[in-house]
C-alpha positions in Angstrom: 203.8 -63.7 204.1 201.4 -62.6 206.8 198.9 -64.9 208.7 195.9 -62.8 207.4 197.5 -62.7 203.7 197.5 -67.5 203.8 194.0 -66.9 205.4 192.9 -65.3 202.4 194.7 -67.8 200.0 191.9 -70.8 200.1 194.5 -72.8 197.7 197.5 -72.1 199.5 195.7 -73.1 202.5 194.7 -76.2 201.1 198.0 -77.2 199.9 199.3 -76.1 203.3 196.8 -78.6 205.1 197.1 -81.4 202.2 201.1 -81.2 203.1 201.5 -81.5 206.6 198.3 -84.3 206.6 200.7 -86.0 203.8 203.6 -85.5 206.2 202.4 -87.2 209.0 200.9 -90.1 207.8 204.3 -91.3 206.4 207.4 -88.8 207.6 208.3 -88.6 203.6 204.8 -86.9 202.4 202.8 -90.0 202.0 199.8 -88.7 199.5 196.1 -89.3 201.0 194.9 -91.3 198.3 195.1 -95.0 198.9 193.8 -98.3 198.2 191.6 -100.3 200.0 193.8 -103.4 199.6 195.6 -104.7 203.1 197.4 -107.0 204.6 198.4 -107.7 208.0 197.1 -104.8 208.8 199.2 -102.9 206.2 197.4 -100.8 203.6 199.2 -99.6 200.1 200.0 -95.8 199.4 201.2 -93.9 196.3 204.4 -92.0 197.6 204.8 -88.6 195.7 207.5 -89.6 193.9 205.0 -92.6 192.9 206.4 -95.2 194.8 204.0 -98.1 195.7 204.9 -98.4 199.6 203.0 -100.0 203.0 202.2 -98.6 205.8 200.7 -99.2 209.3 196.6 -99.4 208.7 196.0 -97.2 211.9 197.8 -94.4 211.1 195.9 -93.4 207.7 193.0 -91.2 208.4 190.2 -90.9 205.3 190.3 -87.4 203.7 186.9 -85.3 204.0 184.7 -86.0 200.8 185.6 -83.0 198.5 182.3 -82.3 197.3 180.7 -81.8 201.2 180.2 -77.9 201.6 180.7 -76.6 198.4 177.5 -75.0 196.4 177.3 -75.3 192.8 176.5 -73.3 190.5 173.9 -74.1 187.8 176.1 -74.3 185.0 178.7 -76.5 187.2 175.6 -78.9 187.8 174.7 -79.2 184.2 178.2 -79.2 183.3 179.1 -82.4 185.4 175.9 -84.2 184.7 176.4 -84.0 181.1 174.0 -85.0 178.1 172.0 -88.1 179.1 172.3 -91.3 176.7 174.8 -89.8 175.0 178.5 -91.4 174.4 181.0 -89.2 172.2 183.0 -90.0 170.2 185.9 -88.7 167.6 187.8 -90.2 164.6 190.8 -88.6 162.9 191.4 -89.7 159.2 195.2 -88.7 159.0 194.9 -89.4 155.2 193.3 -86.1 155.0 195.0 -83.5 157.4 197.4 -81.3 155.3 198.4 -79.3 158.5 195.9 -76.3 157.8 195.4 -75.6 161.4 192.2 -74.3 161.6 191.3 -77.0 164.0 193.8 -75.0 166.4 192.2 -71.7 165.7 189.1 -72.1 166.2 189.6 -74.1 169.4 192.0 -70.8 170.8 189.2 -68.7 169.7 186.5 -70.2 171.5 188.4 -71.1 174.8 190.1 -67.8 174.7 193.7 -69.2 174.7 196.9 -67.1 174.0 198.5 -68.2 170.9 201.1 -70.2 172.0 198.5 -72.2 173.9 196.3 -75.1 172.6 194.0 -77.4 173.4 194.4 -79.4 169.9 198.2 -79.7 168.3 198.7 -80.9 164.7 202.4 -82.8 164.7 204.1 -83.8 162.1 205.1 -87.3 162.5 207.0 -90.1 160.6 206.7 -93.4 161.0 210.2 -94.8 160.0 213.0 -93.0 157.5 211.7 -95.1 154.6 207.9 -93.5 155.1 206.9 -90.2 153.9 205.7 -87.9 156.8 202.1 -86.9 157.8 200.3 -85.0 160.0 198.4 -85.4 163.3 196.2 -83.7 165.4 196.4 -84.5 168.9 193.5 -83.3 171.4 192.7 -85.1 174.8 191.7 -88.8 174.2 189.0 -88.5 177.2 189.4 -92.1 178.3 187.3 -94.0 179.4 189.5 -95.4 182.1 191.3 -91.6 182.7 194.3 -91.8 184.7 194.0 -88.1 185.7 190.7 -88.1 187.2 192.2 -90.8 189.8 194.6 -89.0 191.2 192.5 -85.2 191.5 192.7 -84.4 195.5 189.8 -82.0 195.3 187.8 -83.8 192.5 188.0 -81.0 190.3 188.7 -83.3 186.9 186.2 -85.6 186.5 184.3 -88.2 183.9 180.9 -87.7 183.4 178.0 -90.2 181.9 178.5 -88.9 178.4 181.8 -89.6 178.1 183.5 -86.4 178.4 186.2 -85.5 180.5 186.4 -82.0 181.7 187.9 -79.5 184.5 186.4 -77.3 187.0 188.3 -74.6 187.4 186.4 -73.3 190.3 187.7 -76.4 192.2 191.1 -76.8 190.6 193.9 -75.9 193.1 197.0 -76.1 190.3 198.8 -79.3 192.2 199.2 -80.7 188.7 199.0 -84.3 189.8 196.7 -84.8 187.0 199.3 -83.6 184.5 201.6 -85.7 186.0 199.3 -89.1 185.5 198.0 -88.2 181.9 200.3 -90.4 179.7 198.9 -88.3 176.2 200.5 -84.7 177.5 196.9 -83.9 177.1 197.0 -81.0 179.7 198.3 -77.6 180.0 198.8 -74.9 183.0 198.1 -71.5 183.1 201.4 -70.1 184.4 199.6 -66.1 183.2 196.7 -64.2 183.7 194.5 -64.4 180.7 193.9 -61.5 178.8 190.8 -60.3 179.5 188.9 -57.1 180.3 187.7 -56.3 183.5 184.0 -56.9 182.4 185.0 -60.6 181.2 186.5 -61.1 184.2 183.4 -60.8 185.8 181.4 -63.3 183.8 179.7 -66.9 185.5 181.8 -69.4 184.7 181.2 -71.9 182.0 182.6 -75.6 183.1 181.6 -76.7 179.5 183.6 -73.7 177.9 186.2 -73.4 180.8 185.8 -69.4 180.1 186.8 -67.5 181.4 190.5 -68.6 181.8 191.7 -68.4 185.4 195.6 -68.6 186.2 197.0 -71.1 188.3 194.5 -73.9 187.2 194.6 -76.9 184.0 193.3 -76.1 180.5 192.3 -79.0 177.9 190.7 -80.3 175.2 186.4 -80.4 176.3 185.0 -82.4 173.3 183.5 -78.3 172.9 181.0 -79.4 175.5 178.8 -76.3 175.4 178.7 -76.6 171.9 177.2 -80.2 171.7 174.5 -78.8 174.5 173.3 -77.2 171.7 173.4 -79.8 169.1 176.2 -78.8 167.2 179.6 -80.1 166.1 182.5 -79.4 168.1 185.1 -76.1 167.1 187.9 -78.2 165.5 185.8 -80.1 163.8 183.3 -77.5 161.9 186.3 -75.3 161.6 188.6 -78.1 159.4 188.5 -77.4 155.6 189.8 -80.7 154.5 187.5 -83.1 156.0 189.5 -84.5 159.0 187.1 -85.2 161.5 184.1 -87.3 161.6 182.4 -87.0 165.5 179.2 -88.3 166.5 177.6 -90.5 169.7 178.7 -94.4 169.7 175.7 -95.3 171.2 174.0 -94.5 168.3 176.7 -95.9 166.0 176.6 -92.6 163.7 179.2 -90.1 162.9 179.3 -86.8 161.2 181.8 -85.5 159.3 182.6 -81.7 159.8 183.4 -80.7 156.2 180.8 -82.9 154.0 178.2 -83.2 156.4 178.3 -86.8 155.7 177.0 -89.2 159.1 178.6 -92.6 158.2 178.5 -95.9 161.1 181.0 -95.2 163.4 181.8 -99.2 163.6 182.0 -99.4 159.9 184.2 -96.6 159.7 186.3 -98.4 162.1 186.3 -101.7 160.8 186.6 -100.8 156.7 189.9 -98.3 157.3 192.0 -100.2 160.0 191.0 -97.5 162.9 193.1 -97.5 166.0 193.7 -95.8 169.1 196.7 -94.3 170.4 198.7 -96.2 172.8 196.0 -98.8 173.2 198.3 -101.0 175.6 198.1 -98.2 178.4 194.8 -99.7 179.3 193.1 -95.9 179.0 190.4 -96.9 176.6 190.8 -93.4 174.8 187.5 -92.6 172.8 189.3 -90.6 170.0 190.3 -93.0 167.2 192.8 -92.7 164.0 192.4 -93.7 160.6 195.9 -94.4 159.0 197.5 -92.2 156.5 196.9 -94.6 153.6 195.7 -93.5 150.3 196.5 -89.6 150.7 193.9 -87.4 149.0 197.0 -84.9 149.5 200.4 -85.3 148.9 202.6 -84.1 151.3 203.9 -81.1 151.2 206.9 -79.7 153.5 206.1 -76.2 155.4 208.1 -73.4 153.4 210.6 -72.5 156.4 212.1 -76.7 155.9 214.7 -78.0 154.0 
């Protein structure tokens, strides 16, 4: 590759710099992220195979703030600023999910996904060989303690005040270290070009839709951002036919669920059916919560093409 050609590849260039920096600070690619915790003039460092190591004090330099320099555009601002006194959140009553998918479809439709790509997957799960199986949709948990924001080089994931965790894709340089540290398997890469004309191509950016699509960045679940801008339910949620989802703001203790229409108290909710979160040891704080599958409206069915 030609000098002019890495000049003209920002993100190359940047992973370029971020390596040798890495390099030498530690002669085994010492990541710049750190703690502030010392010792004898020692200072803690995340190797990047995600050792916990020490090294000399003196020879770590503090990386340049990623935000100095770089304009934003109007919907980036709003987009990171978020809904003010809002808190989102989502609960998913596994009782009533018979696998209809709709969640999925609507969310590809609206993010502009290819079909094997999702933001939202329904699995079937089972909990032991004596329990019949159920079914459970699985979107981003957007933590309140997120793991994957922590360890973004160029700040390009971030949490905002309302809760929601999102992805600038203007930003995003395709390292992955965010996939790596998000213990839900939340995120996905775009290894292709989206299919899109050249006229979409050319459209402003929406961080609150993540449209359009750019290869080489991270895709997630966005809580459908843009749509509660304009005070509506979220895609998987208006699109589910058998009243799955209930979503709503915490703060206000009041969530709505998508098929009936029906705004309940989130805490009672909670509290009456035994809600949970998933992996609740991990320390994430995940603002998605599950009722169990108790009391099926539904009883299972197996899909057609298994025995």
């Amino acid at each position: 590759m030609s000098t002019k050609e890495e000049n003209n590849n920002p993100r190359r260039k940047f992973l370029k710099t971020l390596g040798l920096a890495a390099g030498a600070v530690s002669g085994a690619g010492m990541l710049s992220s750190f703690t502030s915790e010392t010792e004898n003039e020692k200072v803690k460092v995340l190797s990047q195979d995600g050792q916990l190591v020490e090294v000399d004090a003196k020879s770590l330099k503090i990386a340049n703030n990623p935000d100095k320099g770089i304009e934003l555009t109007e919907l980036q601002k709003r987009g990171r600023e978020g809904i003010p006194g809002k808190k989102w959140v989502m609960v998913i009553d596994l009782s009533r999910c018979q696998n209809a998918r709709k969640c999925m479809e609507a969310c590809q439709t609206a993010h502009e996904l290819r079909p094997e790509q999702h933001h939202i997957n329904v699995l079937r799960m089972q909990d032991t060989k004596q329990t019949a199986p159920y079914y459970m949709p699985k979107p981003c948990y957007h933590c309140d303690n997120p793991p994957c924001t922590k360890v973004c080089p160029v700040n390009a994931t971030f949490k905002r005040q309302d809760g929601i965790v999102l992805i600038d894709n203007e930003r995003c340089i395709g390292c992955r270290f965010c996939v790596a540290a998000c213990p839900y398997s939340a995120r996905m890469f775009q290894w292709f070009e989206p299919e899109m004309t050249e006229e979409e191509k050319m459209r402003t950016y929406d961080i609150e839709l993540n449209v359009p699509q750019k290869k080489g960045t991270i895709t997630k679940c966005l809580f459908s951002a843009d749509r509660l801008r304009e005070g509506k339910l979220p895609y998987c949620v208006s699109a589910c036919p058998n009243g799955v989802y209930y979503f709503g703001d915490r703060n206000e203790d009041a969530v709505t669920n998508g098929t009936t229409g029906e705004t309940v108290r989130f805490s009672e909710l909670i509290r009456d059916n035994a809600g949970y979160t998933y992996h609740e040891e991990l320390g994430t704080k995940p603002q998605v919560y599950y009722l169990p599958p108790k009391d099926r409206r539904v009883p299972y069915k197996a899909p057609e093409n298994q025995s």
